[in-house]
C-alpha positions as CSV (number, residue, x, y, z in Angstrom):
1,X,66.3,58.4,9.8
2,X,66.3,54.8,8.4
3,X,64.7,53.9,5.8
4,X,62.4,51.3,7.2
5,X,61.2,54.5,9.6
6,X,60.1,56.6,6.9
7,X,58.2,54.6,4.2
8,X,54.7,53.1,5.5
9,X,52.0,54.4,3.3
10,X,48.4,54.2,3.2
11,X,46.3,55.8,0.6
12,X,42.9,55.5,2.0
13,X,40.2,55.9,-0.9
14,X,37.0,53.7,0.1
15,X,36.0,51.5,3.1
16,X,35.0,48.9,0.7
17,X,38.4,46.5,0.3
18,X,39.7,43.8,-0.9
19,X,43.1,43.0,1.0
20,X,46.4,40.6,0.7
21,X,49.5,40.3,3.0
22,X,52.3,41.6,1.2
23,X,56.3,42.7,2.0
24,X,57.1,46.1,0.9
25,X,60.2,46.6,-0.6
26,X,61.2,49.7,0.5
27,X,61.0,48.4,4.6
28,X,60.9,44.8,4.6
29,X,57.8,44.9,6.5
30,X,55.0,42.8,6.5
31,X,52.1,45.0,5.0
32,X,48.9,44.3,4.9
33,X,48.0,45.3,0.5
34,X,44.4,46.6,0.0
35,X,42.7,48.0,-3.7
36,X,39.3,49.6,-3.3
37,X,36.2,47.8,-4.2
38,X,36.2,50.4,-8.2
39,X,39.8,49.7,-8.0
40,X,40.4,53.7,-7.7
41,X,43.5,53.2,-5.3
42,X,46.2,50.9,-3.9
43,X,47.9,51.3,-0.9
44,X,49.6,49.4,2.3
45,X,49.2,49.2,5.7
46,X,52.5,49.1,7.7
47,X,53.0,46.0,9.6
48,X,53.1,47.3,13.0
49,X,49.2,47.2,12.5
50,X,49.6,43.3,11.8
51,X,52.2,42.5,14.9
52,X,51.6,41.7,18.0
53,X,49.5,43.3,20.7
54,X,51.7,46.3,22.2
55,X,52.9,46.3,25.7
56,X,52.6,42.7,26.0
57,X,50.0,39.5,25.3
58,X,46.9,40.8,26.8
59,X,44.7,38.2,26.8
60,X,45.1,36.5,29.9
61,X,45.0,39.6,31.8
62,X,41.7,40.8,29.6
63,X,40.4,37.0,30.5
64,X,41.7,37.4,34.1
65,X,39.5,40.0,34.5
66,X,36.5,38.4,34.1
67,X,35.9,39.4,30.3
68,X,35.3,36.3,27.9
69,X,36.3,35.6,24.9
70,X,34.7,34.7,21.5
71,X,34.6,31.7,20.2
72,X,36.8,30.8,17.0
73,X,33.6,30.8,14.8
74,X,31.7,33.8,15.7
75,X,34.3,36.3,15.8
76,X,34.0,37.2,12.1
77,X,30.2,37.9,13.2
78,X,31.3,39.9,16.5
79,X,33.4,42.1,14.6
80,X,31.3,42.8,11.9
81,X,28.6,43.9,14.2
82,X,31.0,46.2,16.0
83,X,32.5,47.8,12.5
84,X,28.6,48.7,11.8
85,X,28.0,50.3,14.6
86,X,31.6,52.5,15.2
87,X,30.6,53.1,11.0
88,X,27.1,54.7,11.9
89,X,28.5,56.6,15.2
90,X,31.5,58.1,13.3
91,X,29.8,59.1,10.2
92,X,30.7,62.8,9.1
93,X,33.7,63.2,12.0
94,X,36.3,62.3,9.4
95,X,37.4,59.4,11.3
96,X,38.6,56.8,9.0
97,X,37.7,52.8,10.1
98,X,39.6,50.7,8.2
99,X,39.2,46.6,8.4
100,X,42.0,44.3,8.2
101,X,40.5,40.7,8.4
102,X,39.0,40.4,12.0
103,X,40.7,43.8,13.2
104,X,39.6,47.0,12.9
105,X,41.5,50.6,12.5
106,X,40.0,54.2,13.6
107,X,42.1,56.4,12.4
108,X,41.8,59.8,13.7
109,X,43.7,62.9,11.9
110,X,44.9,65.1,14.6
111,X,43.4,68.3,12.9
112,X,39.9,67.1,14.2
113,X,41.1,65.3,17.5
114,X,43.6,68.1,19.0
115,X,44.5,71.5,18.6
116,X,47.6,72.5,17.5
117,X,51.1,71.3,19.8
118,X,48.1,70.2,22.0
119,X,47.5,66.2,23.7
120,X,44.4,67.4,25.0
121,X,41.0,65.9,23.3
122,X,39.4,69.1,21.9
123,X,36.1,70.0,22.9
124,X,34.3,69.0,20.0
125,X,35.4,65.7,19.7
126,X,35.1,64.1,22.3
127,X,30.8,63.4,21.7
128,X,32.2,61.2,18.8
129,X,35.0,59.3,21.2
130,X,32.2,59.2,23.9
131,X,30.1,57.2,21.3
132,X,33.2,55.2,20.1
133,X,33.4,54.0,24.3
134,X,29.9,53.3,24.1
135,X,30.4,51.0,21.4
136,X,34.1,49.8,23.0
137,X,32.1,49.1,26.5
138,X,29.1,46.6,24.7
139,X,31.8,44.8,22.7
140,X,34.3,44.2,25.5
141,X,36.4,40.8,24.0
142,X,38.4,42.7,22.1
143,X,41.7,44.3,22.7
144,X,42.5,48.1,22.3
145,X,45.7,49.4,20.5
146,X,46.3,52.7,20.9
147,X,48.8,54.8,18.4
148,X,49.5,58.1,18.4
149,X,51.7,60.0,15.2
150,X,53.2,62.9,14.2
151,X,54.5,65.0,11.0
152,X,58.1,65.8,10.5
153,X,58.3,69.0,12.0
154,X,60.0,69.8,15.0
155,X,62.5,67.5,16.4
156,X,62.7,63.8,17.0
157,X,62.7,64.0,20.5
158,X,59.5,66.2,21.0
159,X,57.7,64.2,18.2
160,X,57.9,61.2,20.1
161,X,57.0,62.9,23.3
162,X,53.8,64.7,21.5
163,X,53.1,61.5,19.8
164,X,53.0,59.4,23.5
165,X,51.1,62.0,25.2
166,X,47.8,62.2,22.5
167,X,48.2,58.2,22.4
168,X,47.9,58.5,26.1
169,X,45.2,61.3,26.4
170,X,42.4,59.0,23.9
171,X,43.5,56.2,26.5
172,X,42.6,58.4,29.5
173,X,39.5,60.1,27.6
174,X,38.5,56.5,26.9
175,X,39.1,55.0,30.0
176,X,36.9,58.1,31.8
177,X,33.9,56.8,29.7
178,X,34.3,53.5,31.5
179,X,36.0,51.8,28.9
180,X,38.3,48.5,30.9
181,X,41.8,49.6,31.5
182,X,43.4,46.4,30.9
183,X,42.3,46.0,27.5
184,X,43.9,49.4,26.3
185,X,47.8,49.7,25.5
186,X,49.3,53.0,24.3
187,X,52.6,53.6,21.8
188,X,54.2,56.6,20.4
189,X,55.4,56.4,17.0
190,X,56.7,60.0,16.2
191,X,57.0,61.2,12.9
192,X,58.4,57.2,12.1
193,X,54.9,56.2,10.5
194,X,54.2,58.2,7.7
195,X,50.7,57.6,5.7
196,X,51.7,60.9,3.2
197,X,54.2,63.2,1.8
198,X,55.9,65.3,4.7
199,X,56.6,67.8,2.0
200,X,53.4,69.1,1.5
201,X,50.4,70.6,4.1
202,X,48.4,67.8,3.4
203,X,50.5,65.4,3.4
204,X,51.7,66.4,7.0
205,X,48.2,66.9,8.2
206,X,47.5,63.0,7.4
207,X,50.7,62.5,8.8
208,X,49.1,64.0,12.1
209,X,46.7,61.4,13.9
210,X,46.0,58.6,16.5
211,X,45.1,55.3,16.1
212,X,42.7,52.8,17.7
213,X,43.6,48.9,17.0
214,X,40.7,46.6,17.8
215,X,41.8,43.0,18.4
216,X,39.1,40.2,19.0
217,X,39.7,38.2,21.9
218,X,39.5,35.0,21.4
219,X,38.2,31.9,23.5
């Protein structure tokens, strides 16, 4: 596997941060630096979380479809709001919400989201996604990333499968709780995204998880 596919790590210590754009020097990718607010940890975001929205510009089509956007100066305010409320539903679930400027990251380890080899939402989870839709449906100008992840085990192939299909499943889940369709995009990554050591348990359960990208829509 290349080497830009297999170093991207994130040590995620605090949801306090202080944050710079950096190039890692391992991938040549556009990272996004962070150090926690007692300086305990430093880590990196991989720049696919700073590109482009997947599967296309969305904004005209989010726009088209009679959802406004916010205007230049309130979307700091608009997002902050939003982070505080998906911050008090997700409390205790071990969903991670990470902010990168006027963006936000849910990350969601796979241990508490499926079962095993499984794309289906488990059981248990899905009263904390149908809070995170309730949220996601009174804060509709933004646009919604979806990433899904794997470990190294098993082979490429089927990792990228696995990985589409539980991106795809949060999309559905979210989408059922009347969340718009056209705001949402869905990617695989694999096992191509690390966050941890594949070596160890841990490491591979961190490894295991989706994504959700919020992007502000702007006027």
């Amino acid at each position: 596997m290349p080497v830009s596919k297999r170093f991207s790590a994130l040590l995620v210590a605090s949801t306090l941060l202080t944050t710079a754009c950096v190039t890692n020097e391992n991938t040549g990718e556009r990272e996004f630096a962070w150090r926690t607010a007692g300086g305990a940890g430093v880590g990196a975001i991989a720049g696919y979380l700073l590109g482009d929205l997947i599967g296309g510009n969305r904004t005209a089509a989010i726009i088209g479809a009679g959802i406004g956007g916010v205007a230049g100066g309130a979307v700091g305010n608009y997002m902050d709001r939003q982070e505080a409320r998906l911050r008090q539903q997700t409390e205790g679930t071990g969903v991670d919400i990470i902010r990168q400027g006027d963006e936000l990251i849910l990350r969601m380890p796979a241990g508490i989201t499926f079962a095993f080899d499984r794309a289906d939402v488990q059981p248990q989870f899905q009263a904390t996604l149908d809070q995170v839709a309730t949220t996601l449906n009174e804060y509709r100008s933004t646009a919604i990333d979806i990433y899904g992840h794997t470990d190294s085990s098993g082979s490429d192939s089927y990792n990228q499968g696995l990985s589409e299909r539980r991106a795809q499943s949060v999309a559905n889940y979210l989408t059922s709780r009347g969340v718009d369709r056209v705001r949402i995009a869905t990617r695989g990554y694999g096992e191509t995204q690390p966050i941890a050591d594949n070596s160890t348990d841990a490491g591979r359960a961190a490894n295991r998880r989706v994504e959700i990208r919020l992007v502000p829509i702007r006027q």
